[in-house]
Each structure stands twice: as C-alpha cells, then as structure tokens.
C-alpha positions as CSV (number, residue, x, y, z in Angstrom):
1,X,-0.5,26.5,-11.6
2,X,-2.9,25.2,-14.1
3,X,-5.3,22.6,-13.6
4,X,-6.5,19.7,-15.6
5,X,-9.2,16.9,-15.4
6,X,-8.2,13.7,-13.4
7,X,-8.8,10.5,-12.3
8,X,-8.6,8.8,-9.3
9,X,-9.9,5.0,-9.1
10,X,-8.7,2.5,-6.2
11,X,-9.1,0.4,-2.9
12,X,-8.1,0.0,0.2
13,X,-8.9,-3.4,1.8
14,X,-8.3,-4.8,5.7
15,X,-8.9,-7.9,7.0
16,X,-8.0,-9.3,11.1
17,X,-8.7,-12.3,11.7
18,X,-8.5,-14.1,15.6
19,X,-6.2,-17.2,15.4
20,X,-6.6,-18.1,19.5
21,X,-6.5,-16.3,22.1
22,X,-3.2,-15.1,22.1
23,X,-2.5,-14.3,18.6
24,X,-4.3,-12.5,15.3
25,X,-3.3,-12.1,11.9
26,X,-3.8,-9.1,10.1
27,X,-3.8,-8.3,6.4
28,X,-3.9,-5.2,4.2
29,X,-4.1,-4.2,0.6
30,X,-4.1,-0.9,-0.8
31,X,-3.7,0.4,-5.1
32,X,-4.9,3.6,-6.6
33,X,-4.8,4.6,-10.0
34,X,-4.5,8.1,-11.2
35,X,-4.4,9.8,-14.8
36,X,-4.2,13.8,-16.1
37,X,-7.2,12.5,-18.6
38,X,-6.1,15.0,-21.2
39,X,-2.7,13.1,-21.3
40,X,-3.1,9.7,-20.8
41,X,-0.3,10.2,-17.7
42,X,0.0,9.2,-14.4
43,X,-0.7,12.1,-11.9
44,X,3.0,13.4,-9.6
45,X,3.5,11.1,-6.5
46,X,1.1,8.2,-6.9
47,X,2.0,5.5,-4.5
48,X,2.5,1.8,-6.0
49,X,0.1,-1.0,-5.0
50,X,0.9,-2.8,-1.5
51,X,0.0,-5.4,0.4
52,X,0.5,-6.4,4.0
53,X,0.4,-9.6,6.4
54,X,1.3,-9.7,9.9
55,X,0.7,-11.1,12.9
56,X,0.0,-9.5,16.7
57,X,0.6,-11.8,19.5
58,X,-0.9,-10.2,22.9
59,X,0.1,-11.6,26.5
60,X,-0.8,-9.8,29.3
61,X,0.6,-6.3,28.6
62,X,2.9,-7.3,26.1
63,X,2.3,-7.8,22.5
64,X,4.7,-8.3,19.7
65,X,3.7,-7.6,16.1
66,X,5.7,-8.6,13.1
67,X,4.5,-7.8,9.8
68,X,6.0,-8.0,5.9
69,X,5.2,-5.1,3.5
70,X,5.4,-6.2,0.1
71,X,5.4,-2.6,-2.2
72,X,5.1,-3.2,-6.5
73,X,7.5,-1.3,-8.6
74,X,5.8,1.8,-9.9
75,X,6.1,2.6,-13.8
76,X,3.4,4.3,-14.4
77,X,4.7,7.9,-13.5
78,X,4.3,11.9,-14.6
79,X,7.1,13.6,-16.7
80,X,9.7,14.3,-14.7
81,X,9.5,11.7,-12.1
82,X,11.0,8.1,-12.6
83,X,9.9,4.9,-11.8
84,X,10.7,3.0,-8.7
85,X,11.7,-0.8,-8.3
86,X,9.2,-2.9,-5.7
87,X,10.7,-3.5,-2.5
88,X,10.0,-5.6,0.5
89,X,9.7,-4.0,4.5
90,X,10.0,-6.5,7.7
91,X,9.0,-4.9,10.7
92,X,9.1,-6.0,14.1
C-alpha cells in the first residue's frame, strides 16, 4: 500500500438533559469529513453525518429507552465505493 496526505476534520456532540425525575432526554450529533488532499476525494469508509434524540425513562429497576437515528445520505465517496441514501433507525 501507498500512502497519501489526508484530512480528517469533524465533531461529535452530546447533550442529556433531566426532564423530572423519571425521565431524560438525550441527544447526539456526530459528522467527519475526510479528503486524500492530493485528489480532492473522500477517503474509503467515511461515515455520513447523524443525529440522535431519545428519551430514557427510569422506574425503579426498570428503564425504557426509545431513541430515533436520523443518518444523511453520503455522496461524497472514494473511487470504487458508491454512495448511500440517508436512512432513519427507531430503536426501543
């Protein structure tokens, strides 16, 4: 394998916030953008940007936590990859 120069840039952001007692809500946000400088292209396997909101209800022992996963299509891929439409996750 050869290697080239790259570039990585992104975030990665989390925020939880208490509603009551009994229940939080819990967000997410994550993106990184990558580039084989001498090409211009996308690096192999970059994830597209996602976001996240859920909520975690606690009682007792118990606690249920719902949560939506909301993932952008992904264009911006190397040369013998292809792009990928945005999709949506519900998990209970």
């Amino acid at each position: 394998y050869r290697q080239g120069n790259s570039r990585y840039r992104g975030m990665d952001a989390r925020l939880t916030a208490r509603v009551n007692s009994w229940a939080w809500l819990n967000t997410g946000f994550d993106y990184v953008q990558t580039e084989l400088t001498a090409l211009n292209r996308s690096l192999p396997r970059t994830p597209p940007m996602r976001g996240r909101v859920g909520m975690d209800f606690r009682k007792g022992n118990w606690n249920v936590a719902p949560e939506g996963i909301f993932t952008r299509q992904q264009d911006r891929v190397f040369f013998n990859e292809e792009a990928t439409d945005g999709y949506a996750t519900v998990n209970v």
